[in-house]
C-alpha positions in Angstrom: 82.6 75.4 131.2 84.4 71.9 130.5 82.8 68.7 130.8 84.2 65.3 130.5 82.1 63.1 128.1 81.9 59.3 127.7 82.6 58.6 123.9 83.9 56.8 121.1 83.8 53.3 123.4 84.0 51.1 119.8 87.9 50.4 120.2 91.0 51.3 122.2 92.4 54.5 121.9 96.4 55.5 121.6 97.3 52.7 121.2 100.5 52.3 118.5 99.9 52.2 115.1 102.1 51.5 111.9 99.5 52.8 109.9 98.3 56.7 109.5 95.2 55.4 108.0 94.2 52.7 110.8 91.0 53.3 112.8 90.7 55.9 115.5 88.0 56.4 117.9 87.8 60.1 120.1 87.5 58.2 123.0 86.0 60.1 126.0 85.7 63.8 125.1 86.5 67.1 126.9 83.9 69.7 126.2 85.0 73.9 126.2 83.0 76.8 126.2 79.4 77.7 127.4 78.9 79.7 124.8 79.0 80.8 120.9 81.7 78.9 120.5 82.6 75.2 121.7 85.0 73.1 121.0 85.1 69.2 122.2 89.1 68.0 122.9 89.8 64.1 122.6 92.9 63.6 124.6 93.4 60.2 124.1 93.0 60.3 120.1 96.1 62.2 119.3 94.6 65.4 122.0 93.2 66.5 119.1 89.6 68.7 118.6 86.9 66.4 117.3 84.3 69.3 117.1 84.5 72.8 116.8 81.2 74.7 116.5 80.5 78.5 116.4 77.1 79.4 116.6 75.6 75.9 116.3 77.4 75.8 112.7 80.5 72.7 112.6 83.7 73.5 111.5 85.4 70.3 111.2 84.7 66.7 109.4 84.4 64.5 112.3 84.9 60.6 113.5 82.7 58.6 111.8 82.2 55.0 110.8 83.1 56.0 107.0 85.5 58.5 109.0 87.3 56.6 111.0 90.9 56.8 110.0 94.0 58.3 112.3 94.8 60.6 109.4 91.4 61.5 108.9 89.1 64.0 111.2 89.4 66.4 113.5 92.3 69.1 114.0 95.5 67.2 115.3 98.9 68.5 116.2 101.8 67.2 114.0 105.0 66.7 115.9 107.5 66.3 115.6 107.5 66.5 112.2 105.0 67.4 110.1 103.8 66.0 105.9 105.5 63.3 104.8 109.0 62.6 105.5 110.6 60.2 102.4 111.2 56.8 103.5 110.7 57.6 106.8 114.8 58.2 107.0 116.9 61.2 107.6 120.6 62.5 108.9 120.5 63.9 111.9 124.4 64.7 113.8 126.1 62.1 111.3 124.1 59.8 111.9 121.5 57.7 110.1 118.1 57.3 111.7 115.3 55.3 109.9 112.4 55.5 112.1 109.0 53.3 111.6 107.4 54.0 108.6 103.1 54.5 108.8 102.3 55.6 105.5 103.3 53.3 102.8 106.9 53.6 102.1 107.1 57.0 104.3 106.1 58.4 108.0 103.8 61.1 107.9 102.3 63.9 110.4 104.7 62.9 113.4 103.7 60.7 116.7 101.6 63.3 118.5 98.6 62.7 116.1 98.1 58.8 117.1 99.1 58.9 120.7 97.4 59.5 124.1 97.9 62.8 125.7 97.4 63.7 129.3 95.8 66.2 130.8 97.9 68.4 132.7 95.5 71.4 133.9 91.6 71.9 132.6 89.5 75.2 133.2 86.3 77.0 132.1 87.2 77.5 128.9 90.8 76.6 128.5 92.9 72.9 128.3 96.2 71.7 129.1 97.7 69.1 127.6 101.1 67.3 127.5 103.1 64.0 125.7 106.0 62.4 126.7 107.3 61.3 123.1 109.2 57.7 122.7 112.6 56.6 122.4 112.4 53.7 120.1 111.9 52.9 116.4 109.2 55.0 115.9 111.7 57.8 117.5 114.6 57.7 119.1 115.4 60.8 121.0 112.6 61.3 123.2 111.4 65.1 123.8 108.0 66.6 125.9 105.2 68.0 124.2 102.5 70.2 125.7 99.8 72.1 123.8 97.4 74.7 125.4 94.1 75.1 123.7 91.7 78.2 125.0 88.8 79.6 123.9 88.6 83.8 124.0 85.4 84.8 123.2 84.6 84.3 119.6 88.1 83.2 119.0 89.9 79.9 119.5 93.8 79.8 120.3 96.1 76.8 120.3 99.7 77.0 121.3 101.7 73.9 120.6 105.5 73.5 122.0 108.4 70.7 121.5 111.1 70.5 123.9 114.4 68.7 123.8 115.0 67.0 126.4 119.1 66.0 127.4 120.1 65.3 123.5 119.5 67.2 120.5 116.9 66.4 118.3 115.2 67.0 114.5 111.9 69.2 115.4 109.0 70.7 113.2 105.6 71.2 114.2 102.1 72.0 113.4 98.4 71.6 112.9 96.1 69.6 110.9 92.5 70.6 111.0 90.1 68.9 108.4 87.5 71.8 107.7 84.2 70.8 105.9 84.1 71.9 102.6 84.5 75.9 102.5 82.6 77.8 99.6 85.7 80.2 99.3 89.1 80.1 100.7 90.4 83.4 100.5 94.6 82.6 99.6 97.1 84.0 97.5 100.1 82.2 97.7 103.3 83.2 96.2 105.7 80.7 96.2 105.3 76.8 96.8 107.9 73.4 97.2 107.3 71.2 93.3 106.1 67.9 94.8 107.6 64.8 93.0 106.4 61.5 91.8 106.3 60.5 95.4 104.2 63.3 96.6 106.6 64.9 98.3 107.9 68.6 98.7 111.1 68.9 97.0 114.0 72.5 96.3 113.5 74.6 94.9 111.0 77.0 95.3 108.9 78.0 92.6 106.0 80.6 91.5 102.8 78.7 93.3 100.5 77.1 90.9 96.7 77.7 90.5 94.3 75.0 92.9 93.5 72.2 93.2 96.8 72.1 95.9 98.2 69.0 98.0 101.0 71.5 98.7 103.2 73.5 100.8 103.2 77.3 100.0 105.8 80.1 101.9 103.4 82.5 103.3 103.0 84.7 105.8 99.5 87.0 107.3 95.8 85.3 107.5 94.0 83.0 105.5 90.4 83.2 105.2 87.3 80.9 104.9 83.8 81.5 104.4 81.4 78.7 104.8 76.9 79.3 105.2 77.7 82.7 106.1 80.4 82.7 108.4 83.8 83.5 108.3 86.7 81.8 109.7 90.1 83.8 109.9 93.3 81.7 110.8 96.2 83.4 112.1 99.8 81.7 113.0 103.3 82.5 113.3 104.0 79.7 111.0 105.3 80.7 108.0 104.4 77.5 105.8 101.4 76.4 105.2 100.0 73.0 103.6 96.7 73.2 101.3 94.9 70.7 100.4 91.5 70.9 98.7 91.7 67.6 96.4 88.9 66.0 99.3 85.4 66.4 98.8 84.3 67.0 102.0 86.7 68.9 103.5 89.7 71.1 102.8 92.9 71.2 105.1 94.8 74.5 106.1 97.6 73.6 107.9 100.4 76.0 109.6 103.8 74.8 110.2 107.1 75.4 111.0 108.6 74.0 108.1 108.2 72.3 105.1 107.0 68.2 104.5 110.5 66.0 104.6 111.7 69.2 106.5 114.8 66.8 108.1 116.3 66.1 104.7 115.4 69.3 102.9 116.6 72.0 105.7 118.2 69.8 108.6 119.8 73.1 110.1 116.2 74.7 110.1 115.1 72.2 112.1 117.4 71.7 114.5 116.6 71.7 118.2 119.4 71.9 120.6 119.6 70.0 124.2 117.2 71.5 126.8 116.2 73.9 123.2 112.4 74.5 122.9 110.1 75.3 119.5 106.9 76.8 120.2 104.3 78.0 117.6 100.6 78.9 117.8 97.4 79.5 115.5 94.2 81.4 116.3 90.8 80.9 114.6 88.6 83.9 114.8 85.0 83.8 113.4 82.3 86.6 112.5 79.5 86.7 110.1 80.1 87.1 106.5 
């Protein structure tokens, strides 16, 4: 079933914000599922998931008032581009484009993430929602975003898509789930982008280093996740994936289509041509472990 709650009425919502760590409310709350699984869809908080349960167990650190930040809960699409991009500045057809910078001295995780979504189509079990992105300094080229999010029985699937719109543009995208704390994250990773002093992923590749990771990894097939006897399997067609397990709460698995600073480190990889479209999903799939 899908229900639409009243929450989260401490602030506006979607509102523009130059800082990734600024508060966020849900807002009011979309609720799917009638059944082992439930998820509860904020729409006007970036459309991300503020709660994600399977059997009564949470899955995800949640808004909070010592949780509050933009950057902080839920699972939130990035788009459209994901990490951290240096100096929030980047080449794109000869030209220069510095867009608005909202974490420190760089942009991070995109526009969809702190921006209202509507709702284009809601049914038992399955949500619709789309974004008309900007054209000014936070982003000049415009583009629509729409991401489906459906529950299939003891699985969750989200598909997530970027279109260009009459002009080219730079695209990545992906997801940002903040998972409570697992007690083993089943992960192998073979080969991973050196972050420098800055944090940020850098070329080239090199043999992945033992945890704790704030890093991006090459990788393709499932993760896993066990957590109070359950067990979370995460599937995408994404083949890079950002770990990080430096929070004490939570840990973040996060599928995308490229790497952080993706625009300066593989512009022809990201590359989206006029009326071009990327699409990319992830599926979450639970049983006892």
């Amino acid at each position: 079933m899908a229900l639409l709650e009243r929450e989260g009425r401490d602030g506006a919502v979607g509102i523009e914000r130059a800082d990734a760590r600024a508060p966020l409310p849900p807002g009011d709350l979309l609720s799917l599922g009638d059944g082992e699984l439930r998820a509860r869809i904020a729409p006007a908080a970036g459309g991300r998931i503020a709660s994600l349960q399977w059997r009564g167990q949470e899955w995800l650190l949640g808004h909070s008032a010592n949780n509050a930040s933009t950057i902080g809960w839920g699972c939130y699409p990035m788009l459209p581009w994901a990490g951290r991009l240096r100096g929030g500045a980047f080449q794109f057809e000869d030209r220069r484009i510095e867009l608005t910078r909202n974490f420190d001295a760089h942009a991070i995780h995109g526009l969809g993430f702190a921006l209202p979504w509507r709702v284009l189509s809601l049914q038992p079990g399955a949500l619709s929602l789309g974004l008309q992105l900007p054209r000014d300094a936070r982003w000049p080229f415009g583009g629509q975003a729409r991401q489906w999010i459906r529950i299939e029985g003891d699985s969750l699937r989200l598909d997530l898509e970027l279109a260009a719109e009459e002009r080219a543009l730079p695209a990545v995208i992906g997801w940002h789930p903040w998972l409570l704390k697992p007690e083993h994250l089943q992960f192998v990773p073979q080969r991973y982008y050196p972050r420098d002093a800055d944090g940020i992923a850098t070329l080239p590749l090199q043999p992945a280093p033992p945890p704790p990771w704030d890093d991006c990894f090459v990788h393709r097939g499932p993760i896993g996740i066990e957590r109070q006897g359950q067990r979370l399997q995460i599937d995408s067609d994404c083949d890079h994936w950002v770990i990080y397990d430096g929070h004490p709460q939570a840990t973040c698995v996060e599928p995308q289509t490229g790497p952080p600073d993706a625009f300066n480190l593989q512009p022809q990889r990201c590359h989206l041509p006029a009326g071009g479209r990327l699409r990319a999903f992830m599926r979450w799939s639970w049983a006892q472990a």
